[in-house]
C-alpha positions in Angstrom: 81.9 112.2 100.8 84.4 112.5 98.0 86.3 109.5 96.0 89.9 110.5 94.8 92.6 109.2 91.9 95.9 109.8 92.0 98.0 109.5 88.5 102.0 109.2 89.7 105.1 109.9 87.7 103.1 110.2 84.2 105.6 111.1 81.6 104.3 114.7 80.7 104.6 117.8 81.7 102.8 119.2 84.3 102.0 122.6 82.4 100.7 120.6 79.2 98.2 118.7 82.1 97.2 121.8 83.5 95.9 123.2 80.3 93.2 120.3 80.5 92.3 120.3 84.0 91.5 123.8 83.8 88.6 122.6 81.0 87.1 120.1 83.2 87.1 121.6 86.8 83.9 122.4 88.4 82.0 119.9 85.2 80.0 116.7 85.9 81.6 113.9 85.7 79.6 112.7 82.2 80.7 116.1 80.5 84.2 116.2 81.6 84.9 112.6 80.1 83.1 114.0 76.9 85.3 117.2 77.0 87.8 114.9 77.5 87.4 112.6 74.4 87.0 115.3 72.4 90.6 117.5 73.2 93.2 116.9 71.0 96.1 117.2 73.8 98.2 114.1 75.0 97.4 115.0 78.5 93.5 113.9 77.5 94.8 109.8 77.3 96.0 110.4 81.1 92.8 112.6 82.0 90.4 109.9 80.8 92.0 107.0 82.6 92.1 108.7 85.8 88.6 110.0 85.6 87.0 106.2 84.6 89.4 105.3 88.0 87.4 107.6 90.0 84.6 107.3 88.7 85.1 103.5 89.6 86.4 104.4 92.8 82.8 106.3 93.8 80.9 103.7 92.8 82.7 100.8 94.0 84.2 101.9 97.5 82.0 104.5 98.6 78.3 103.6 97.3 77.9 107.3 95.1 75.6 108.0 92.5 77.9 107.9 89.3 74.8 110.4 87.4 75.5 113.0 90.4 79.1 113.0 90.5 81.3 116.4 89.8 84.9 117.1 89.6 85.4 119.1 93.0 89.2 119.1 92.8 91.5 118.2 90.3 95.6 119.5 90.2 98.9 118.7 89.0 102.4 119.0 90.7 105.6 118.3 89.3 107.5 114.7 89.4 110.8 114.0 89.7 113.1 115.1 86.3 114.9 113.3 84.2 118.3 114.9 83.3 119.7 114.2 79.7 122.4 115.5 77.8 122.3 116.5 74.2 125.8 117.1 72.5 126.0 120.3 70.8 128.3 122.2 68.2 131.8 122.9 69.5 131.9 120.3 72.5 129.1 121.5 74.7 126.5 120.2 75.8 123.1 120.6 77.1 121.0 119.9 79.2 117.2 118.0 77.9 114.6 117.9 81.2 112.1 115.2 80.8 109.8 116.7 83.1 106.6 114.1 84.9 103.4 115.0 86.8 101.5 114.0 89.9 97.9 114.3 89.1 94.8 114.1 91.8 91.4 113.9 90.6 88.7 114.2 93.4 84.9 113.4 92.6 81.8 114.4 94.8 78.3 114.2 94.8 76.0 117.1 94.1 73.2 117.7 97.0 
């Protein structure tokens, strides 16, 4: 049995995300919201709302232990961009991407 999260279109890259999920992959789920807290990255304010939502999600919809839950899964894929233009010298321009991610979270229970 697993419980999932899904984070759409957040507002950050999906590389600066991936830098965190990397730390808390494989952790229970009590250490990765500490490693969380603790990580001075912008990604961590998505990381920890989406965890507490699975986490939530465990408990709530599919009866699981919330002490014996790990992070089995967890990935980003790119969102749609946003294209903006920034004038520059001589009458070019170019072209700013404000990038977004699609994060999944997936907890399950240790045996």
């Amino acid at each position: 049995m697993e419980a999932r999260a899904y984070l759409k279109y957040a507002r950050i890259s999906p590389r600066k995300v991936q830098i965190v999920l990397d730390l808390i992959r494989n952790k229970p789920a009590d250490v990765a919201m500490a490693i969380l807290r603790n990580t001075p990255k912008a990604a961590s304010e998505y990381l920890i709302k989406l965890l507490k939502s699975a986490m939530a999600n465990a408990e709530n919809n599919h009866n699981m232990d919330v002490s014996r839950l790990y992070v089995a899964e967890c990935f980003v894929s790119p969102g749609p961009i946003l294209k903006r233009i920034r004038p520059r010298a001589q009458g070019r321009a170019y072209r700013i991407e404000k990038k977004s991610s699609h994060v999944t979270l997936v907890l399950k229970e240790k045996e």
